[in-house]
Structures are given as structure tokens and as C-alpha cells.
C-alpha positions as CSV (number, residue, x, y, z in Angstrom):
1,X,87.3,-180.0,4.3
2,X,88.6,-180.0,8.0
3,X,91.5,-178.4,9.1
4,X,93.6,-179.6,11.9
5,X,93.3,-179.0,15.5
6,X,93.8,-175.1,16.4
7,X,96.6,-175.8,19.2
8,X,98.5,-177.7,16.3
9,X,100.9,-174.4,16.0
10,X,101.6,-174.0,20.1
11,X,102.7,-178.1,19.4
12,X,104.9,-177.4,16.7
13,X,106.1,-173.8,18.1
14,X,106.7,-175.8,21.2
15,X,109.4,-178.2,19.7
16,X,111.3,-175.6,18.4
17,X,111.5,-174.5,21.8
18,X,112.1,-177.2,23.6
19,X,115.0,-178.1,20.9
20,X,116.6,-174.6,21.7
21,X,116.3,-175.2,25.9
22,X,117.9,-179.0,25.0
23,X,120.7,-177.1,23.0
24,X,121.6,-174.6,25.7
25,X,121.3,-177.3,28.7
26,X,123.7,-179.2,26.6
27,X,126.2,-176.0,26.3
28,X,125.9,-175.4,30.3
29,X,126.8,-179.2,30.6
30,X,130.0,-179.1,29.0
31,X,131.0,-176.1,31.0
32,X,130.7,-173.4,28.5
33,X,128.4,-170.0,28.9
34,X,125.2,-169.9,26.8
35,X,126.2,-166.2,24.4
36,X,123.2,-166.6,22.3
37,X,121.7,-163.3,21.3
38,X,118.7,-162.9,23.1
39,X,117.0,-161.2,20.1
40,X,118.3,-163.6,17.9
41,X,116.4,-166.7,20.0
42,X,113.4,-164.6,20.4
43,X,113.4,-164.2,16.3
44,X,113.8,-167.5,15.8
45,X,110.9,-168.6,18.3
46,X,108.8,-166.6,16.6
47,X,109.2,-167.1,13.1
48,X,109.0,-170.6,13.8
49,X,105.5,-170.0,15.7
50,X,104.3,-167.8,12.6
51,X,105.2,-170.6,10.1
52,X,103.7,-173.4,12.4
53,X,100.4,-171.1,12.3
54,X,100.4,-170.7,8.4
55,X,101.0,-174.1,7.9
56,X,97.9,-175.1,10.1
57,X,96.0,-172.2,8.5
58,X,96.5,-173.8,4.8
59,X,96.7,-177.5,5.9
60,X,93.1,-179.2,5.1
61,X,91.9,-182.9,5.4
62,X,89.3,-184.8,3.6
63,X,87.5,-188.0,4.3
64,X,85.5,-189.4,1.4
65,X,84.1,-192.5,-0.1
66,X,87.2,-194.0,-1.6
67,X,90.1,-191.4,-0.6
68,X,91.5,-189.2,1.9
69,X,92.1,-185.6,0.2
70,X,95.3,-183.6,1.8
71,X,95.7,-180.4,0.9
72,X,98.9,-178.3,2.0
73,X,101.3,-176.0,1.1
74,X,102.2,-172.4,1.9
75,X,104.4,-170.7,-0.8
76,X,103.4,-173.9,-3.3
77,X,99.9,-175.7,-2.5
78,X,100.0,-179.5,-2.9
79,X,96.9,-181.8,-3.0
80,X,97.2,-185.1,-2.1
81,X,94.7,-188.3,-2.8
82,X,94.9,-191.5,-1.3
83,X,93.4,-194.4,-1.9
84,X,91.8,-195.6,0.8
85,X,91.6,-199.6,-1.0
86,X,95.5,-199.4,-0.5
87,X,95.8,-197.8,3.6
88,X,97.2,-201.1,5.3
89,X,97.2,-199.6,8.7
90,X,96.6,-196.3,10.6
91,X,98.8,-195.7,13.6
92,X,98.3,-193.1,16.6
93,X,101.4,-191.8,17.8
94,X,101.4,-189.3,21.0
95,X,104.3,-187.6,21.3
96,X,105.8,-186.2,25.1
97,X,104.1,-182.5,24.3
98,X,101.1,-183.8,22.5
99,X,100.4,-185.9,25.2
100,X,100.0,-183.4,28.1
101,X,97.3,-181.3,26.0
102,X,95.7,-184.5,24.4
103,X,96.5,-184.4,21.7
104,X,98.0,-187.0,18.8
105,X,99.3,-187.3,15.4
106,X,97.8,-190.2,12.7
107,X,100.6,-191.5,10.2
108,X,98.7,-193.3,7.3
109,X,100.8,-196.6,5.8
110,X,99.9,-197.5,2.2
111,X,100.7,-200.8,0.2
112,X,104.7,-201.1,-0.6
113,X,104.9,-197.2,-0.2
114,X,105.4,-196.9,3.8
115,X,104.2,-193.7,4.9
116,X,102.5,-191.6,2.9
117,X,100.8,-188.9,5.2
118,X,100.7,-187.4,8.6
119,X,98.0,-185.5,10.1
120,X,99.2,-183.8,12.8
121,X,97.4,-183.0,15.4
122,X,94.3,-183.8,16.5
123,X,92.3,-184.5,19.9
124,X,93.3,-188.2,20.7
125,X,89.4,-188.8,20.5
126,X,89.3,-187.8,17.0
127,X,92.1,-189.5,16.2
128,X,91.2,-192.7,17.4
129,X,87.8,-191.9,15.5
130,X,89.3,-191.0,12.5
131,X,91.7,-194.6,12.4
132,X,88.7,-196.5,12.9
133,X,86.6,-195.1,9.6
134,X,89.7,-195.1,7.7
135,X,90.1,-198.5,8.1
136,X,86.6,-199.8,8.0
137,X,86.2,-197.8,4.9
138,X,90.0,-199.0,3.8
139,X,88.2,-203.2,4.7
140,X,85.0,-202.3,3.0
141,X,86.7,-201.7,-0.6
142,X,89.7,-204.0,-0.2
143,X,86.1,-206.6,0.3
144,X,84.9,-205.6,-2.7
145,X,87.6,-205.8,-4.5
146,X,87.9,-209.5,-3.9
147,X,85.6,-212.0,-4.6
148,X,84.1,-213.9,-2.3
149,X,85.2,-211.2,0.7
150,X,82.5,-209.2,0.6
151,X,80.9,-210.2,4.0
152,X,84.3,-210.7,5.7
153,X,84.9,-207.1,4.9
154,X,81.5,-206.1,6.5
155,X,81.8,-208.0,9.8
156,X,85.4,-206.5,10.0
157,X,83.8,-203.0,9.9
158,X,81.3,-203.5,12.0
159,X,83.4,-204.8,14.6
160,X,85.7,-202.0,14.0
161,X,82.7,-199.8,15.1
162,X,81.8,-201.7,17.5
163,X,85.0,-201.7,19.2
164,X,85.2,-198.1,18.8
165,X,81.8,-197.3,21.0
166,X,82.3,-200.0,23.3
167,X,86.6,-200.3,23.2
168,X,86.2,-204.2,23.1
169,X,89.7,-205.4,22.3
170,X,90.7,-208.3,23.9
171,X,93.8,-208.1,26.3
172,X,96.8,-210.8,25.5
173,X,99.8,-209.5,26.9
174,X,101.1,-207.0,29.1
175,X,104.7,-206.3,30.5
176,X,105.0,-204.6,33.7
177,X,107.3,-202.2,34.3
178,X,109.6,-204.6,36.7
179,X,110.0,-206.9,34.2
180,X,110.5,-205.2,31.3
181,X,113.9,-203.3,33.0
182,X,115.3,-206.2,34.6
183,X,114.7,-207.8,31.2
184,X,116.8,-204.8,29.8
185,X,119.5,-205.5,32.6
186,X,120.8,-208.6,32.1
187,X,120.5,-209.0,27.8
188,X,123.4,-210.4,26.4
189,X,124.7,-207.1,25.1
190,X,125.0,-205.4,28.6
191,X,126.0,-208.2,30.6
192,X,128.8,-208.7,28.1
193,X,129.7,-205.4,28.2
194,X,129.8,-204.6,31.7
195,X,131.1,-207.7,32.5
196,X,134.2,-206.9,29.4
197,X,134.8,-203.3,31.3
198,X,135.2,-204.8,34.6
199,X,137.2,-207.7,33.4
200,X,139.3,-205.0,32.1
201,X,139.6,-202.5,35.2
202,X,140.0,-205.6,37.5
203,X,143.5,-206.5,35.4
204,X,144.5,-202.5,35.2
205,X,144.5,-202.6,38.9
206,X,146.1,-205.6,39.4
207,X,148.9,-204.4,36.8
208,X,149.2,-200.9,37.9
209,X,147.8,-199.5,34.5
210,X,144.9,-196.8,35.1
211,X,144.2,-197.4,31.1
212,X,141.9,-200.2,31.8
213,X,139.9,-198.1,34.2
214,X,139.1,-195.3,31.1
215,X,136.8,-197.9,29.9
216,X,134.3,-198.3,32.4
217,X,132.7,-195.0,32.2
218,X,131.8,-195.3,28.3
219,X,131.1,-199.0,28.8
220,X,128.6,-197.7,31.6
221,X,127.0,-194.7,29.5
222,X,126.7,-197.5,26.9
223,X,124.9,-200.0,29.0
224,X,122.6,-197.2,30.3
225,X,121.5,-195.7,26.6
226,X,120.5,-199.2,25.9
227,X,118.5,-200.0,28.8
228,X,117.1,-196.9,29.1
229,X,116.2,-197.0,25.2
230,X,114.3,-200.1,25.5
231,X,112.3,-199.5,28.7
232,X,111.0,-196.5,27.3
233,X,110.1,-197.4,24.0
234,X,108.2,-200.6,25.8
235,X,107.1,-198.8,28.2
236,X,103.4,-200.1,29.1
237,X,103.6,-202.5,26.2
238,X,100.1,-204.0,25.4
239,X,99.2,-206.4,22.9
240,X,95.3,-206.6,22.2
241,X,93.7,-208.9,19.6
242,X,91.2,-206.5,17.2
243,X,89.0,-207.1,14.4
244,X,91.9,-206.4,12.2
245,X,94.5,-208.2,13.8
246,X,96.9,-207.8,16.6
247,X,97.7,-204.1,18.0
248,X,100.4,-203.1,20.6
249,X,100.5,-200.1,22.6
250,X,104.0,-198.7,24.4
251,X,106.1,-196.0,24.9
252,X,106.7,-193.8,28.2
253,X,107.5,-190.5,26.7
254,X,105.9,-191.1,23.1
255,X,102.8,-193.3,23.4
256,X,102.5,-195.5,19.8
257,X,99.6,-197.8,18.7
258,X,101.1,-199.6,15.9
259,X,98.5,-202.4,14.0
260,X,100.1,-206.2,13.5
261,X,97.4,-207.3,10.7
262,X,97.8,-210.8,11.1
263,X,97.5,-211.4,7.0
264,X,100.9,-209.5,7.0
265,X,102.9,-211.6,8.9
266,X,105.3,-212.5,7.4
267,X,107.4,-214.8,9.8
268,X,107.7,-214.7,14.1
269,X,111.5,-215.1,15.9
270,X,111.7,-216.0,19.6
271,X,114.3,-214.5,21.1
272,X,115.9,-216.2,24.3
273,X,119.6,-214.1,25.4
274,X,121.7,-216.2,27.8
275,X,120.2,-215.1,31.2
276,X,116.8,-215.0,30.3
277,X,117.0,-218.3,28.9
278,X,117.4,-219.6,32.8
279,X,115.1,-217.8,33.6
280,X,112.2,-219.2,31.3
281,X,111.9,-215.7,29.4
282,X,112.2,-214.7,25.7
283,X,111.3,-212.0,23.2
284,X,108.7,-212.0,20.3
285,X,109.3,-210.4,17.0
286,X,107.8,-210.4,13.6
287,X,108.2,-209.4,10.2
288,X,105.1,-207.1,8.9
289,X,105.2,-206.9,5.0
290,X,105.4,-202.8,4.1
291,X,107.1,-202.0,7.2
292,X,109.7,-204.2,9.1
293,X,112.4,-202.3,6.6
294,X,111.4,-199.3,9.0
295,X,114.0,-198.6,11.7
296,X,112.5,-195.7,13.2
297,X,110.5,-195.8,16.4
298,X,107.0,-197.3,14.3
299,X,109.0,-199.4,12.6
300,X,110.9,-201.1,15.7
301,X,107.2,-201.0,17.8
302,X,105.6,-203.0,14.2
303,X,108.2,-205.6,14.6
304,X,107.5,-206.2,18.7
305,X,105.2,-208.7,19.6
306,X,106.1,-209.8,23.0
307,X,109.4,-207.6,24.5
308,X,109.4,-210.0,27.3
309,X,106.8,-212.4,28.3
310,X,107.1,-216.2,29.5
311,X,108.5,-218.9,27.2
312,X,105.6,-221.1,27.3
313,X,103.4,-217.9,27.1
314,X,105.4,-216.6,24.3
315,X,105.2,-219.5,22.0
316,X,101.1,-219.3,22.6
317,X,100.9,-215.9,21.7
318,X,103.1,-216.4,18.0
319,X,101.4,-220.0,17.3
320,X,98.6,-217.4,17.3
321,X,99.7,-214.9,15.0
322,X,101.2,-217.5,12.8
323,X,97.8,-219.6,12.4
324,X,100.0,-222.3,13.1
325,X,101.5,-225.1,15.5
326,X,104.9,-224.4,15.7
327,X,105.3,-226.2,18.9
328,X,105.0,-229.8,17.5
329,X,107.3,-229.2,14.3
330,X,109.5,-231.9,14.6
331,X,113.2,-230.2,14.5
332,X,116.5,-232.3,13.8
333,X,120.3,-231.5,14.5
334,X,123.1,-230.8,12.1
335,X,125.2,-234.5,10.9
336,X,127.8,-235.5,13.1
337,X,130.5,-234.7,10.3
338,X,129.4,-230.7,10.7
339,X,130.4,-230.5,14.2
340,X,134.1,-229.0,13.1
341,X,132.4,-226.6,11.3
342,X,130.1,-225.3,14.4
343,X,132.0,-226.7,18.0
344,X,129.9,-224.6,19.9
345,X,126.4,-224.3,18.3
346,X,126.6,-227.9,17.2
347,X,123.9,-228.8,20.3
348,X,121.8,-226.0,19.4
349,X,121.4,-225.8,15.4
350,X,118.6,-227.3,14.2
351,X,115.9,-227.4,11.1
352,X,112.5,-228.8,10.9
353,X,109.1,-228.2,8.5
354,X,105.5,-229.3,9.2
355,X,103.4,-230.7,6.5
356,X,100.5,-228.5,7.7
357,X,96.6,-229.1,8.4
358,X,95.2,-231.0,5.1
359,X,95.2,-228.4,2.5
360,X,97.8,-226.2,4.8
361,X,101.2,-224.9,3.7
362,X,102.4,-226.1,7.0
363,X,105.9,-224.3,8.3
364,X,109.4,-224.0,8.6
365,X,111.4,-223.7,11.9
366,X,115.0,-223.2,12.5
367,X,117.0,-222.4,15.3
368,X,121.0,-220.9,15.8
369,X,122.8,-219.0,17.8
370,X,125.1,-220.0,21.2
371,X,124.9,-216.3,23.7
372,X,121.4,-215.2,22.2
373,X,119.4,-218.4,20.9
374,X,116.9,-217.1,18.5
375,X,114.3,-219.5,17.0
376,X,112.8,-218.3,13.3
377,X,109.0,-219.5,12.0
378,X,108.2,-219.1,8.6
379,X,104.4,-220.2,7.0
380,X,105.9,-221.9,3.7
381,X,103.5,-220.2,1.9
382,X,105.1,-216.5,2.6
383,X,108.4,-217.6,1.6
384,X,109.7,-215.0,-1.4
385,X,112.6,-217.2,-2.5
386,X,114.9,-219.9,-1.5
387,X,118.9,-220.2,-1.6
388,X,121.2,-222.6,-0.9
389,X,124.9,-222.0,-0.4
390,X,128.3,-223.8,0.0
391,X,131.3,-223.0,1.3
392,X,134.4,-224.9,0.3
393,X,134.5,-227.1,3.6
394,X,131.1,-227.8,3.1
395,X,131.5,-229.3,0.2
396,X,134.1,-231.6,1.2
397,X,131.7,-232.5,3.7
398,X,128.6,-232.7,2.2
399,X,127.1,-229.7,3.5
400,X,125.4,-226.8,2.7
401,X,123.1,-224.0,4.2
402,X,119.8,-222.8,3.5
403,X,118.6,-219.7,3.8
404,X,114.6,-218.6,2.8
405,X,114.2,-215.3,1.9
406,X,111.1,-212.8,3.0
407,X,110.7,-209.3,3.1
408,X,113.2,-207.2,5.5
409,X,112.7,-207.1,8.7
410,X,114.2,-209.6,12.1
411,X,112.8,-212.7,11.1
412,X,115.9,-214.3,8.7
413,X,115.1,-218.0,8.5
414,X,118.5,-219.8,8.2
415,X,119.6,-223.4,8.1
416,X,123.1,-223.8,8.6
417,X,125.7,-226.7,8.0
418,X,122.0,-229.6,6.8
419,X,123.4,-232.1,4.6
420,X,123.3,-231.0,0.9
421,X,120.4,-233.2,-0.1
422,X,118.2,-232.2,3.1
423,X,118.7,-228.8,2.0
424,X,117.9,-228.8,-1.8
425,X,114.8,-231.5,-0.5
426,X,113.6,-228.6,1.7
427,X,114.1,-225.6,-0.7
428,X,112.4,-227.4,-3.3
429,X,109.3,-228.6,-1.2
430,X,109.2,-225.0,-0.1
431,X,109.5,-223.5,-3.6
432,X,106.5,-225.7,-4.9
433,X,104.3,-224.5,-2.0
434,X,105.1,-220.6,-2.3
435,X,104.8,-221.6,-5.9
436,X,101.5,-223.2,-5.5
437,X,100.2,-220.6,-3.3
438,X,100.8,-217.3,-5.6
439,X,99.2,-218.9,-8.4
440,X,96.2,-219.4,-6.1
């Protein structure tokens, strides 16, 4: 049995303190005095500091065969055992105090449950240490368990190994700090609303009405949370190809390392706003069976694959998660009779599936939106369910849209206004081959 690393109370201690400094900077801000007792504070910092050191004291780790023993508890102990056949990724998150001594956190992610333990903190070194034997060990029984996987499972671990002495990963994609904020600028979102405050301040002047002007300032604060959110959360974003799959690597304040397994994709959406559509640019995301439902920090990170890269770069880098062509799936517009449904998107929605490699499920690819074009890629074989809907107009017209379901997350595969029989012919072709491919 381990226990975790000594400074892990100073860490914890050191939240509580910086929560309290946060509080009272906030209180001088709005122009009131700070009246908290000073005994009071001091009782609270240290009660907090003597709880963060018992909970270290009787917080032990275990690494065996087949699990990872956790035992904790102060007033009531609790043991924990984890299978290590059902870890589906081990992250290494650095949080802003953990990083200037060193220091990080490891948040194991099990099968269908999300996160079921945290072991925080550790010296980065052993933490990185500790995520590559948990998932070599977490390979080499999934291997076992299937038939025929036995030596996949063993070159994975060895290559795990491998990259851990000689930290081989290779490189596919990083966004530099330039890019990634002016990528942030001019999003749909902001531009609209910064270009909605000033449309509105411009006509309060004009009319002599100072209530147009109020709404420049929020509109402002607004468009600076949002850009300041996303360039620090992609901060340094790096996308490596492992042995297991795809990782990425961001955050300026909190550093995350967040595994992609490439078996777990579930679908990839390029993203392409209005201005970065002239500009040749567009966003990468993915849904990761387990934890696109996430919308917490990991979860967010899981779902990036490219925050901003190159269009012709982009669609590289997710025909390569994918396994899959998606650049020469054929795609076809909506009928002409749909137009009066969709005036403005009528040039841009469009549907189209592949038939695949021989013996491949092949894909399906659809594409909406007017502002923020988003394209959505779906491996047939992934697909959970299929629906198709119509609306009373629709069926006057002989429309209907189709919509394939997967597991949460950004991907949401949706053909609107097809013609009725395209649709069922697609959701049944796409029913047989998910069909096919669970009973295999």
C-alpha cells in the first residue's frame, strides 16, 4: 500500500486559501470593507489544513494484478476495488497550484460508470508512470479476455512502455497561441454579439436614447468570458497519436491530458463558423463513448480534436480517427420542393453514405447549418438507433428527416427535409449494418 504524495495537504490547504483571498478580492471589488474575523479565517485555515493532513494520512493506493485497491475514509473507512479489465482511460490533470510544485492528480474512467477515482496528488513523474501500467495492465486483460487479441494486447503494452522510457508519441497537431485567440475573436457567437451591441448603441445615439448604450458593457464582459474561456482551456493544445489512440494535451492554468481511444469514437463534426469559413479554418470534435455526456473541463477536452487547425488539415486528421474516407462520400442536396421549408440552408443541407472498403460498414455524412456550418460523420456501424420524423408540411411534401442516434455528446447526425423514401432507404440500410455488426 502507497500513500499519496506528502505535500498533498499544503495542495489542498492551499485551495481553501486561495478560495478565501478570491472571496475577499471580490468584496473589495464591489466597494465593500472585508469585516471578517481575523480569528475566525485563521480557524478556518486551519481546520481545513488539519483535515487535508488526516485525509492524506488515511488515504492508501494499491496497484495489483487485476485491480487498483483505494482505501479512504477518516471518521468511516471505505475500500475501493477496481477492475482494471474495465479502466477505459487514465487522465493527468495539473491543476494552477499543482503545477508550480509538480505535482498532478490521476482521475481513473471506467466502462459506462465515468469517473470512479481520483488520486490526488502525486509527482507528475509518477503520475505519468502510474497511467502507463494502469493501462497496459487495463490492455493486457481486456486481450485476454477476447479471443483472438491476445498479441494486439501485448504489443499495445509494450509500446505503452516503450513510449513511457523513450516519450515516442507522434506529433499531429498543434495550435499556437495566435491562432487559437483570433480563432476565439471572430466565432459566430461574439461577432454576433458585439456586432448586436453596437448595432444597438449606434441607433441609441442616433435617437437620443442612452438605453441602447447599457448594453455594450454586458455584451463586452460576455464576449470576453467566452474568449477568454476557450483560449485557456486550449491553451497549448496538442494532439499526439499513442499506442492506444489519440491524446490531447491543453490548458494554460490547468494542464489536462485527456486519451481519444480511437475504438471509442463514436462519430467526428467539423465545425466551420461564418468567418473562419473564409478563412479556410474549422473546428474538430468527437463523440467518445463513456464520456462526451461530461460537461466539465475533461469532458469538454475528450470531445476536442482539433480547436482550430486548417480545413484541408482538419479533414486529414478525422478521416484518421474515423478509419475512414469521408472526403470522397458522395453528398446530395435536399429536393427542389423542400426549398420553402429551408430558404436559407436550402444550398447547404445535404446527406450522403459510403458503401465502405469490401467487408466495411462504410459511413454516413450530413451537413446543416447557415452562420456555423457543421458537417457530422458517423461509421454506420456505431449507429445506436435510427428515427425518422415528419412534420405536417413534410408530409404534404413528401418529406421527412432523419436523425441517427449515438451516445451523447456534439456529434448529432441529422438529415433534414430528404425525400420520405431516401430517408426510410437510408435508415434501413443503416439499421441492417449496426444490426449486422452487434451480432458480430
Amino acid at each position: 500500500m502507497r500513500r499519496l504524495h506528502p505535500l498533498t495537504p499544503l495542495l489542498r490547504g492551499g485551495i481553501i486559501a486561495v478560495a478565501i483571498t478570491v472571496a475577499a478580492g471580490r468584496q473589495l471589488l464591489e466597494g465593500g470593507p472585508v469585516d471578517w474575523p481575523l480569528p475566525i479565517v485563521v480557524a478556518v485555515v486551519a481546520a481545513a489544513a488539519a483535515w487535508a493532513a488526516l485525509t492524506w494520512w488515511t488515504t492508501r493506493y494499491q496497484v495489483g494484478s487485476d485491480t487498483l485497491r483505494i482505501e479512504s475514509g477518516i471518521v468511516v473507512r471505505r475500500s475501493r476495488r477496481i477492475r482494471l479489465d474495465r479502466v477505459q482511460a487514465v487522465e493527468v490533470q495539473q491543476p494552477l497550484l499543482a503545477r508550480v510544485f509538480r505535482m498532478a492528480e490521476l482521475q481513473i474512467e471506467t466502462a459506462g460508470d465515468g469517473t470512479e477515482a481520483t488520486l490526488a496528488y502525486v509527482t507528475l513523474a509518477q503520475a505519468q508512470q502510474l497511467r502507463v501500467e494502469l493501462l497496459a495492465r487495463a490492455g493486457q486483460l481486456s486481450g485476454r479476455a477476447g479471443q483472438g487479441r491476445a498479441a494486439t494486447a501485448r504489443e499495445g503494452t509494450e509500446s505503452q512502455h516503450q513510449e513511457a522510457a523513450e516519450g515516442v508519441h507522434e506529433v499531429l497537431h498543434r495550435a499556437t497561441p495566435g491562432l487559437l485567440l483570433v480563432s476565439q475573436l471572430v466565432r459566430t457567437g461574439p461577432l454576433v454579439a458585439l456586432l448586436g451591441a453596437a448595432a444597438a448603441a449606434t441607433i441609441s445615439v442616433v435617437v437620443g436614447e442612452p438605453l441602447g448604450l447599457a448594453l455594450v458593457l454586458p455584451a463586452a464582459l460576455a464576449v470576453g468570458n467566452a474568449v477568454w474561456s476557450g483560449f485557456v482551456s486550449h491553451y497549448g493544445f496538442t494532439l499526439t497519436r499513442t499506442a492506444r489512440g489519440l491524446a490531447v494535451r491543453a490548458g494554460l492554468l490547468d494542464v489536462r491530458t485527456q486519451s481519444i481511444p480511437t475504438d471509442r469514437v463514436q462519430g467526428v463534426v467539423v465545425v466551420e463558423p461564418m468567418v473562419w469559413r473564409r478563412l479556410g479554418w474549422c473546428e474538430g470534435l468527437v463523440t467518445v463513448a463513456g464520456v462526451g455526456s461530461r460537461s466539465d473541463d475533461t469532458g469538454r477536452l475528450s470531445a476536442t480534436l482539433l480547436p482550430v487547425v486548417e480545413r484541408d488539415r482538419g479533414a486529414r486528421i478525422a478521416i484518421d480517427a474515423l478509419a475512414g474516407d469521408i472526403a470522397s462520400v458522395p453528398l446530395t442536396g435536399i429536393p427542389h420542393r423542400a426549398m420553402v421549408l429551408a430558404p436559407l440552408t436550402r444550398r447547404v443541407l445535404a446527406l450522403g453514405m459510403s458503401a465502405g472498403a469490401p467487408g466495411g460498414p462504410g459511413v454516413v455524412v450530413t451537413r446543416r447549418g447557415w452562420l456555423t456550418r457543421r458537417t457530422d460523420v458517423v461509421p454506420r456501424h456505431k449507429v445506436q438507433s435510427c428515427a425518422v420524423r415528419q412534420g405536417p408540411l413534410q408530409r404534404r411534401l413528401g418529406l421527412a428527416t432523419l436523425r441517427l442516434h449515438l451516445p451523447p455528446g456534439p456529434v448529432q447526425a441529422v438529415g433534414l427535409h430528404r425525400d420520405q423514401s431516401e430517408a426510410w432507404r437510408t435508415a434501413l440500410t443503416v439499421a441492417t449494418t449496426a444490426g449486422a455488426s452487434a451480432r458480430v
